[in-house]
C-alpha positions as CSV (number, residue, x, y, z in Angstrom):
1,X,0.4,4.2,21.9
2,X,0.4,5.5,18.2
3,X,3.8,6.6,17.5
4,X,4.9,8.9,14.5
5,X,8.4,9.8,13.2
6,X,9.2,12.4,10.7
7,X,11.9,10.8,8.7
8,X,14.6,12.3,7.0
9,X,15.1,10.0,3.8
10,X,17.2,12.6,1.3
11,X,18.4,15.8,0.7
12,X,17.4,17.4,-2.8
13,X,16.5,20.5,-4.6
14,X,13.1,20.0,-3.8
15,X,12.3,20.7,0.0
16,X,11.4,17.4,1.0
17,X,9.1,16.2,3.5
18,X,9.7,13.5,5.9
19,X,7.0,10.6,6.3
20,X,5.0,9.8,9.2
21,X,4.6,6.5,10.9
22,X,1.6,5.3,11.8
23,X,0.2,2.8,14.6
24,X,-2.9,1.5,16.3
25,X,-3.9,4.2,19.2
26,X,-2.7,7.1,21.3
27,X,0.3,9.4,19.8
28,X,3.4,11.2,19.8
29,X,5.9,12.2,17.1
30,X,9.4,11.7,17.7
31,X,12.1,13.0,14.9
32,X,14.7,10.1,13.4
33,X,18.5,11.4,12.8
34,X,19.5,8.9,11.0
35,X,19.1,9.4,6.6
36,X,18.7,6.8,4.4
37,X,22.4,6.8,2.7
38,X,22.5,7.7,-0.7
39,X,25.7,6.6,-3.1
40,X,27.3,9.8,-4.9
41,X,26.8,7.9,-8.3
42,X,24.6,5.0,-8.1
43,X,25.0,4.8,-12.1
44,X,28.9,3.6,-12.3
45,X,28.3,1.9,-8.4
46,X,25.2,-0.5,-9.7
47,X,26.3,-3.3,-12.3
48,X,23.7,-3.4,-15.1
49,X,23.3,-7.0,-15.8
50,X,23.3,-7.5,-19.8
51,X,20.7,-6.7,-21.9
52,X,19.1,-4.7,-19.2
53,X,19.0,-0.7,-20.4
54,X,18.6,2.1,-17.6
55,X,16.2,4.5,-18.1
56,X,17.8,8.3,-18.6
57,X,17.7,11.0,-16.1
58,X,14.8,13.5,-16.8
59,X,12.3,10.9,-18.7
60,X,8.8,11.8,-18.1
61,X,6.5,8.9,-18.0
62,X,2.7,7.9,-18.1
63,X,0.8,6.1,-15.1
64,X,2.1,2.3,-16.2
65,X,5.3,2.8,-17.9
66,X,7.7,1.2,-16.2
67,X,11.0,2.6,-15.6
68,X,14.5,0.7,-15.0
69,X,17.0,2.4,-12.0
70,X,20.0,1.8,-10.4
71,X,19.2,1.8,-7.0
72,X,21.5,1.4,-4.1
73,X,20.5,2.9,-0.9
74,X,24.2,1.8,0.9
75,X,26.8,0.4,0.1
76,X,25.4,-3.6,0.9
77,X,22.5,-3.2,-1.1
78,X,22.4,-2.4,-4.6
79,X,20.4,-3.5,-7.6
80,X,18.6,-2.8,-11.2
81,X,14.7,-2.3,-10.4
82,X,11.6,-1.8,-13.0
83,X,9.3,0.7,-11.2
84,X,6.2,1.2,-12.6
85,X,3.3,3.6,-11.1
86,X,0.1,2.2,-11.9
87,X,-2.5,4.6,-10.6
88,X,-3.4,7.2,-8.0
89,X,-6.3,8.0,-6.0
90,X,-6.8,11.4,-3.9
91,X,-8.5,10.7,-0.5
92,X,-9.0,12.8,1.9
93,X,-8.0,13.3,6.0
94,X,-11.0,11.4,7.4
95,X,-9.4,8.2,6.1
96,X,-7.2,8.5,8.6
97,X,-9.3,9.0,11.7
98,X,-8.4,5.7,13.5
99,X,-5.2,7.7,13.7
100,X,-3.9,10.3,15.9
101,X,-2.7,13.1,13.7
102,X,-1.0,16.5,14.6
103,X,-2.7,19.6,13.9
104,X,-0.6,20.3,10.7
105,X,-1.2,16.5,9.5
106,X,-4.5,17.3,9.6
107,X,-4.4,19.8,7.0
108,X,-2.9,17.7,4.5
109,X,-4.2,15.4,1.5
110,X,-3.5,11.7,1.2
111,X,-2.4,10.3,-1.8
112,X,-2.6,6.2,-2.4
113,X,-0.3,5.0,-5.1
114,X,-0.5,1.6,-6.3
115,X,3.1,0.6,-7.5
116,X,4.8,-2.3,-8.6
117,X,8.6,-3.6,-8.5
118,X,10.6,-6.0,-9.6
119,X,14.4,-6.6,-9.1
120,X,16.5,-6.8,-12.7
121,X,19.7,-6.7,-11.2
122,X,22.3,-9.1,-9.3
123,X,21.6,-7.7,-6.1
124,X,19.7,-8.2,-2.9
125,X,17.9,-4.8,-1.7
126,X,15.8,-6.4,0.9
127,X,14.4,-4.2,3.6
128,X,14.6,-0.6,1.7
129,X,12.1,1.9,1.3
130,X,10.7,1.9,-2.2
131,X,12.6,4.4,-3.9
132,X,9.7,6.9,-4.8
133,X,8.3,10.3,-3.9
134,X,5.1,12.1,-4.6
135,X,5.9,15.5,-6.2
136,X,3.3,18.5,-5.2
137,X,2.2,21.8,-6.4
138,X,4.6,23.7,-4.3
139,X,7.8,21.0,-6.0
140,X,8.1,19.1,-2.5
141,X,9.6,15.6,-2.6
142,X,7.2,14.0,0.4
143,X,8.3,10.4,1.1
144,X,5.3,7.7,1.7
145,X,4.1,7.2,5.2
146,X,4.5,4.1,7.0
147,X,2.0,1.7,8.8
148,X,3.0,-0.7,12.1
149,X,-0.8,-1.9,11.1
150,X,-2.9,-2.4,8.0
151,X,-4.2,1.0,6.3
152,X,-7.3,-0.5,4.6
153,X,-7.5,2.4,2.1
154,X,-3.8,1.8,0.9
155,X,-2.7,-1.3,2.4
156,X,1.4,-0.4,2.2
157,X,3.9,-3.6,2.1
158,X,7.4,-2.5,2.4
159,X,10.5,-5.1,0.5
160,X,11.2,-7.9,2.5
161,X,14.0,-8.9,4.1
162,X,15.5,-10.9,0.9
163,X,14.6,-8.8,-2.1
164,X,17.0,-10.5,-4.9
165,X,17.0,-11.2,-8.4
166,X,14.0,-11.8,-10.1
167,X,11.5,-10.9,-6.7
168,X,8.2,-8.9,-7.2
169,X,6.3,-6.8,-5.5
170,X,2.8,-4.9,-6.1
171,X,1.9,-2.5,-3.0
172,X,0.1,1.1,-1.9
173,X,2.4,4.0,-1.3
174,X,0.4,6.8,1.2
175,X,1.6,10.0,0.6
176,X,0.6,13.2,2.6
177,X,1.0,16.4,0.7
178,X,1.0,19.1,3.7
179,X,-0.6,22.8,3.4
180,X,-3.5,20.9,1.5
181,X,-1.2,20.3,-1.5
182,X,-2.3,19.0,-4.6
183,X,-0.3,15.8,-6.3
184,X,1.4,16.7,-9.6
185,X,3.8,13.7,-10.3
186,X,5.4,10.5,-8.8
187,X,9.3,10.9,-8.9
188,X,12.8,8.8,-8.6
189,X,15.9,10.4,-8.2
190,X,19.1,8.5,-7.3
191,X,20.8,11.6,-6.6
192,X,20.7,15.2,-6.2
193,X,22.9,16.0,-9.4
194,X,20.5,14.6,-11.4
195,X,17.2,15.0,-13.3
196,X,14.5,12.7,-11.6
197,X,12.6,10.5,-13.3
198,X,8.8,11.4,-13.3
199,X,5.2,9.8,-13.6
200,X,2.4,12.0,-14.3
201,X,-1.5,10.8,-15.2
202,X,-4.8,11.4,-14.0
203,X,-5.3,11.4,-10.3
204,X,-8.5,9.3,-9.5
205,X,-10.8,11.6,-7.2
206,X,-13.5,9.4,-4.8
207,X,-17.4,10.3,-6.1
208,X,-18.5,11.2,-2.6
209,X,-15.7,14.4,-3.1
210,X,-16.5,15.1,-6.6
211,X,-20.2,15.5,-5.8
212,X,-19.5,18.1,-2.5
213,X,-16.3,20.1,-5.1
């Protein structure tokens, strides 16, 4: 059976779309209730180790800056992370044919961005999403998708369970922009009184689409 669950992740002023998860074969979609926690001020809740230097609210970066968060999803896990978006790549539905999609899925556009992180902090953050969103045309927040197999197009490796000082990780977010949106930016917001931080660059577009556009 494929299952898929839209997931609440976190409220903001953006509508925000939950992410789908994906499996091998067959399919139903059954909603989550439970949020990923968010702290009312992860600034003052996160210690910054020394020498490390957040980035401010509201920055706008380029496709390979990197940009330094307090993140700290609940109240065990907390750290300092360097985000960086490296690149992004439009594909299209039929990528995802192995997978049984709702009608609506069906009329959206994958996104695959390639990311890296890497802990700076004193905490462990193990086993939490990756704190990024896709931002579309219409300003929806749309959380990546996740896979119970591998997605060859994008393969997606979530933190593992120990995720502490110093740890890396370079992985493919999938994104779904519904409505056939278009991607306008990559975004990290702690919370919903403040200004995300945002990525923008040039959105790689496959040949074989460029030549039938």
């Amino acid at each position: 059976m494929i299952s898929r669950a839209l997931r609440p992740v976190l409220a903001t002023t953006a509508l925000l779309v939950g992410a789908l998860v994906l499996a091998g074969c067959g399919g139903d979609a059954t909603p989550q209730s439970k949020a990923t926690e968010t702290p009312a001020n992860t600034q003052t809740q996160v210690p910054v180790p020394d020498g490390v230097t957040l980035t401010a609210y509201g920055t706008e970066l380029k496709f390979g800056d990197s940009a330094t968060v307090a993140y700290a999803p609940n109240d065990q896990r907390k750290s300092v992370l360097d985000l960086t978006v490296l690149s992004a790549v439009q594909g299209t539905i039929a990528d995802l044919s192995g997978y049984s999609l709702e009608e609506r899925t069906k009329a959206s556009t994958p996104y695959y961005v390639r990311v890296s992180v890497k802990n700076v902090g004193t905490g462990d953050v193990g086993r939490t999403p990756i704190p990024l969103f896709l931002v579309d045309n219409r300003n929806t927040l749309i959380s990546a998708s996740s896979f119970t197999n591998t997605f060859k197009k994008c393969p997606s490796v979530p933190l593992p369970t120990t995720f502490g000082p110093n740890a890396t990780l370079s992985t493919c977010l999938v994104f779904l922009a519904p409505d056939h949106g278009t991607m306008t930016g990559v975004s990290f917001r702690a919370v919903q009184a403040n200004a995300p931080i945002l990525w923008k660059g040039v959105v790689k577009v496959p040949a074989t689409k460029k030549k039938a556009s």
